[in-house]
N, C-alpha and C positions, 0 to 999 in steps of 0.2 A: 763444432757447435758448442756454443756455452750452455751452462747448464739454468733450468728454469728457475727463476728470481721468486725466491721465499715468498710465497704468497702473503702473510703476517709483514711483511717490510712497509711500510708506509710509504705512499708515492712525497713526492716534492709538496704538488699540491693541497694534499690531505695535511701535512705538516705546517707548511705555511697556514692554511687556513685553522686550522686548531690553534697555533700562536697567534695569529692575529684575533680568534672569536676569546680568544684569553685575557687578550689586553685592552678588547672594547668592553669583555664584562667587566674585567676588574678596572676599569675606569671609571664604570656605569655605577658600579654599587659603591668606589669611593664617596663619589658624587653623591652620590643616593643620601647615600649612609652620614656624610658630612651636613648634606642639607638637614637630615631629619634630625638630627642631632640639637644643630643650631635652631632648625626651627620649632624644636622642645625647647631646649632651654627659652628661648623668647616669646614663646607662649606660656609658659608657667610662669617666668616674670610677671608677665602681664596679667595674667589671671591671681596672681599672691598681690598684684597692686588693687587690681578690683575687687579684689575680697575685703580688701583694708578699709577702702573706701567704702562698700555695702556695709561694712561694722560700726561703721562711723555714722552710716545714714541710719541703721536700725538704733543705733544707742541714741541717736535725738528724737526718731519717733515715738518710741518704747517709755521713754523719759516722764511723760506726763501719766500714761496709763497706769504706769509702776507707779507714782508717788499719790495716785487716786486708788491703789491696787485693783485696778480692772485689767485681770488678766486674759478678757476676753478680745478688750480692745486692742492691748497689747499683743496678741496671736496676728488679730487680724492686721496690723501694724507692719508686723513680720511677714504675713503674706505678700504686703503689697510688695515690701522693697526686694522681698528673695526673691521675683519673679523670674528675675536670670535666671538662666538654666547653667549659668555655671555657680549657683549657690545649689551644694548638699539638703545642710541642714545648719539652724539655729538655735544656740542656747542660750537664754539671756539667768545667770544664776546671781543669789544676792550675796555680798560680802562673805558670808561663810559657806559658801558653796552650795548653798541647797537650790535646788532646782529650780526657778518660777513659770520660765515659758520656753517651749521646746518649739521648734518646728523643722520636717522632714520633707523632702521632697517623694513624692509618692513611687516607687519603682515601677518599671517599664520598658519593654522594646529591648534592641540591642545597648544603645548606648547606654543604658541604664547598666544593663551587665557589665559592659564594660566601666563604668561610671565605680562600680563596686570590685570589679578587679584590679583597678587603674591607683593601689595604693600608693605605689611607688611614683607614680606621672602624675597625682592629685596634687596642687597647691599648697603651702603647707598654713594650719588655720590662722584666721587673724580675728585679734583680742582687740575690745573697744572696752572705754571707763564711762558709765552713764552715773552719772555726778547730778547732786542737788546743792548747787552752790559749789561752796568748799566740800561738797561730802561726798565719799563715792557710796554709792547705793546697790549697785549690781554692776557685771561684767556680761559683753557679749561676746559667745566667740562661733564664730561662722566658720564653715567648714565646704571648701569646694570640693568637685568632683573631674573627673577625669573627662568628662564628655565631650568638650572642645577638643582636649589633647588625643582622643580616641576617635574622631569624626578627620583632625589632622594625619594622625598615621596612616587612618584607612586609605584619605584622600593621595597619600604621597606614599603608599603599600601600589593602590593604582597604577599611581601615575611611573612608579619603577618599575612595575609588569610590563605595564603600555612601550616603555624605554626597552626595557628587555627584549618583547618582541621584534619592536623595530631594528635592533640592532641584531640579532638574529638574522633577517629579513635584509639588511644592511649587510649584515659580515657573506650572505648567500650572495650576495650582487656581486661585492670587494672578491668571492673566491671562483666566480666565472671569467670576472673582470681579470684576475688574475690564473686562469686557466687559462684564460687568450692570450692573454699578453707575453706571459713568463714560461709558464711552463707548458703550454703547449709548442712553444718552438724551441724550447730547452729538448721537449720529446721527440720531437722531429730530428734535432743533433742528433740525440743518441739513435734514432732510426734509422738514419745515415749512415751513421756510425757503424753500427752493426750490419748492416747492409753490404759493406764493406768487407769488415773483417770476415763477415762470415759465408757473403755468398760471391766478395770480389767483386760488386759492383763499385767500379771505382767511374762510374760516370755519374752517381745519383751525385745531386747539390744540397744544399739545406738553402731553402726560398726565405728570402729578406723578413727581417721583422720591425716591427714601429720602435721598440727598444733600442735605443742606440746602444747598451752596452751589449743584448744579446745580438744586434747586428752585427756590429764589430766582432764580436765571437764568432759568427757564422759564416763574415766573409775571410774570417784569418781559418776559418776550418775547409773552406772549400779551394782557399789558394793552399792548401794544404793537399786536399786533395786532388788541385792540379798537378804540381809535384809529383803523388802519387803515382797518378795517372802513367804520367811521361817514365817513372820510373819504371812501373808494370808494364808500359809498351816497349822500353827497351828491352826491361829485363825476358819479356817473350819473345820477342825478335833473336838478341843471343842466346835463347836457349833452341829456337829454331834451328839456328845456324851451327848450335852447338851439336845439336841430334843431326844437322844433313854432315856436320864434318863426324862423327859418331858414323852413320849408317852410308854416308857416299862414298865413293872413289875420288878424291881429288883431282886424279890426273884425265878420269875416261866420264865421271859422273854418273855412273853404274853403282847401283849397290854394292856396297864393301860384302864381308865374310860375316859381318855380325848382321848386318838384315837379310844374309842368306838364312842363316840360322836364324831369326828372328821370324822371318815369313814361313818357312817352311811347317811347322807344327798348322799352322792356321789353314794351309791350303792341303795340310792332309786333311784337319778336320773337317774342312768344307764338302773335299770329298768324300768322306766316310757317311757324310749326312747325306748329300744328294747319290751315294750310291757309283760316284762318278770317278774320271781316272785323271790321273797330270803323269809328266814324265818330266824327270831331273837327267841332265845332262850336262857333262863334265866336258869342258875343251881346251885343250893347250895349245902353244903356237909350237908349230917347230922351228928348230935350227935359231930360236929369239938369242941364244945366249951368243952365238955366233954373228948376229947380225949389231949386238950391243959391243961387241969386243972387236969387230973392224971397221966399225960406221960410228958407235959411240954412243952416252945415254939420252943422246938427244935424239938421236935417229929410232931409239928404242921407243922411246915416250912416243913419238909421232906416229909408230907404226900399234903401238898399241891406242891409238886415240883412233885411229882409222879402223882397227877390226872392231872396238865397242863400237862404234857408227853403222857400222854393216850388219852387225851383229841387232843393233833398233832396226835397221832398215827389212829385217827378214823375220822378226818378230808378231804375231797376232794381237789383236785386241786381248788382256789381260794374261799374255806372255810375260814374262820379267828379266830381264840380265841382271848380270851381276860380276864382277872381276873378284877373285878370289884371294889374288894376291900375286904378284911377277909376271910369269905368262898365264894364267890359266882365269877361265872364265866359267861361269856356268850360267846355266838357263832353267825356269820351270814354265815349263809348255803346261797349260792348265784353260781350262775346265775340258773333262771329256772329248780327252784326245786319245787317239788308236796308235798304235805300230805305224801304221802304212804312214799316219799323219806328221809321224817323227821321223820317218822317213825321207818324205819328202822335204819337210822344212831343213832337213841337218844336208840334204840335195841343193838348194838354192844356198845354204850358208856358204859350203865351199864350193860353188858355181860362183859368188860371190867374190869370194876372196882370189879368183883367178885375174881379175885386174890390178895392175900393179898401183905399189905404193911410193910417191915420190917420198923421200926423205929430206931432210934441210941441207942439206949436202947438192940435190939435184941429179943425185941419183934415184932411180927405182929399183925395187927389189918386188918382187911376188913371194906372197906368203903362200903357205899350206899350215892347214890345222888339222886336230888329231881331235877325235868327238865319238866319247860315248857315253849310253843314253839306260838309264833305266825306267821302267813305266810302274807304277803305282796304281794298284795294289799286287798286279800281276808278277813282277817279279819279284816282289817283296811289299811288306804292307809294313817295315819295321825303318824306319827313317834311316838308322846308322848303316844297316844293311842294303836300306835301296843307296845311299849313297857312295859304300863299297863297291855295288855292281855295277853302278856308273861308272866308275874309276878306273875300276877294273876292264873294263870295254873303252873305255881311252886309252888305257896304256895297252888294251889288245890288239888297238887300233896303232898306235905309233907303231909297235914292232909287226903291225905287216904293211903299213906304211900305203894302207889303202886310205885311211881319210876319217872312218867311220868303222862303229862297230857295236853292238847292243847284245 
């Protein structure tokens, strides 16, 4: 099992969608930020040319009132033409600077505030000559305010929020869009994947997707794990074959000496649980070496393929054989079997074996075997010792040459 993925790691998707909501904002407020830019400077143009021209129309109104000095008329003069709201304030002063007529636009509202904050965004003032003939008589100099440029900001402050949101709203669309497309079957490889490595399922596939380059990843990963596949099914099959040539007899197909010893611990346990008994029995051929030394090892194999056969044939349900090695075989008679029942069975084994055995020669020979038996727990509850007293009641059994012995 691998170990659990840093919770703090950022998935594919979380990443992609963060570079991408990165490079719609900072697109958004290039844009932004270039618009409002451009669209200052070409409104303060425009507003320092209309100021010019307001200076110019107050110095020919103001003109007559100043050389009749009715400074009243000349205010109201100045009311008419600064009615723009992008005129501040008005000062019409005479050749040596003294003051003659002022006029202010009255404060108010936002724009106003802003109108008075707005020094640096205000137009810069424009100078008119109010001339009697050849003579100049007074200067006007009009003074705008920021309130177009501050009713613009706002307007384009708006309208870059309004953008922001949508592209928000936009980058959520683009990061499902792309949780479907990319990286949810990018997640599904790695589900495979892992699926694989870690629980051996090498039959999942990863299911096609609209991406043609994560298709093609996915079908180069599942002909991948066809390969697999065939490899893991051979690889189990020799390893199958590996344990029956490990635990078989090659020659009889009876358990070898190592799944004697392999089974045995298991079916004492089982009896210690249920309380119940089995009995291990040792058996040897007689006279085998005699019949391999004038008959040959071909007659020997044949005669031991014929006593393993007899030896199934006289077996119970969850009986076991097993050939130990040359001549000698054993048996575990199991679940809750008695004396009298080992009895009788090691009675039919060499009732059995009194049929003769053709050899490949065309000769027959009849065997006799040599069988003793110990019962668990009864004569020993210690593995190495019950299968001393087996052994020991087989070779008690050859030297009196009765057949059997326990």
């Amino acid at each position: 099992m691998t170990a659990p993925s840093d919770p703090a790691m950022p998935t594919l998707r979380t990443v992609l969608a963060r570079v991408h909501m990165r490079l719609i904002l900072f697109a958004v407020l290039m844009a932004g930020a270039t618009l409002l830019i451009t669209g200052v400077v070409v409104i303060r143009g425009y507003a320092e040319r209309n100021l010019s021209l307001i200076a110019q129309t107050v110095a020919y109104t103001v003109e007559p009132a100043l050389v009749f000095d009715d400074m009243q008329a000349a205010r109201d003069g100045i009311a008419t033409v600064a009615a723009s709201e992008s005129v501040r304030a008005v000062e019409v002063r005479d050749v040596r600077g003294r003051l003659l007529v002022d006029w202010r636009r009255p404060d108010g509202g936002m724009m106003a505030a802003i109108a008075r904050g707005g020094g640096l965004l205000a137009p810069s003032p424009a100078l008119a000559t109010i001339r009697r003939g050849q003579d100049v008589i007074a200067h006007v100099r009009v003074s705008g305010d920021a309130g177009g440029l501050g009713r613009y900001i706002l307007a384009a402050l708006l309208a870059g929020l309004t953008c922001l949101i949508l592209t928000v709203l936009a980058t959520q669309m683009l990061a499902r869009r792309l949780q479907q497309d990319v990286t949810a079957p990018l997640a599904r490889i790695a589900e495979v994947a892992h699926a694989v490595r870690a629980d051996r399922q090498f039959d999942r596939r990863v299911p096609p997707s609209d991406i043609l380059e994560i298709d093609r990843l996915g079908r180069d990963f599942n002909a991948l794990l066809d390969e697999l596949d065939d490899w893991h099914a051979g690889l189990l099959s020799e390893n199958r074959m590996l344990e029956k040539q490990a635990t078989r007899d090659a020659l009889t197909g009876l358990g070898n000496r190592v799944m004697f010893e392999q089974v045995l611990p298991g079916i004492m346990a089982r009896a210690d649980a249920d309380g119940g008994a089995f009995a291990a029995v040792y058996i040897d051929v007689n006279r085998f070496k005699q019949v391999n030394d004038r008959h040959g090892h071909d007659a020997g194999d044949a005669m031991l393929i014929v006593i393993a056969a007899r030896l199934r044939a006289v077996l119970r349900p969850g009986d076991q054989a097993f050939r130990l090695g040359g001549d000698e075989f054993a048996l575990i008679l199991a679940p809750d079997i008695k004396r009298e029942d080992v009895a009788i069975l090691t009675h039919r084994l060499l009732a059995g074996m009194e049929q003769p055995i053709m050899l490949p020669s065309g000769e027959s020979i009849v065997v006799s075997l040599s069988v003793g038996s110990a019962l668990y727990p009864d004569d020993s509850a210690d593995a190495r010792d019950l299968l001393r007293h087996a052994d020991a009641a087989m070779y008690a059994a050859k030297a009196s040459r009765t057949g059997t012995h326990d």
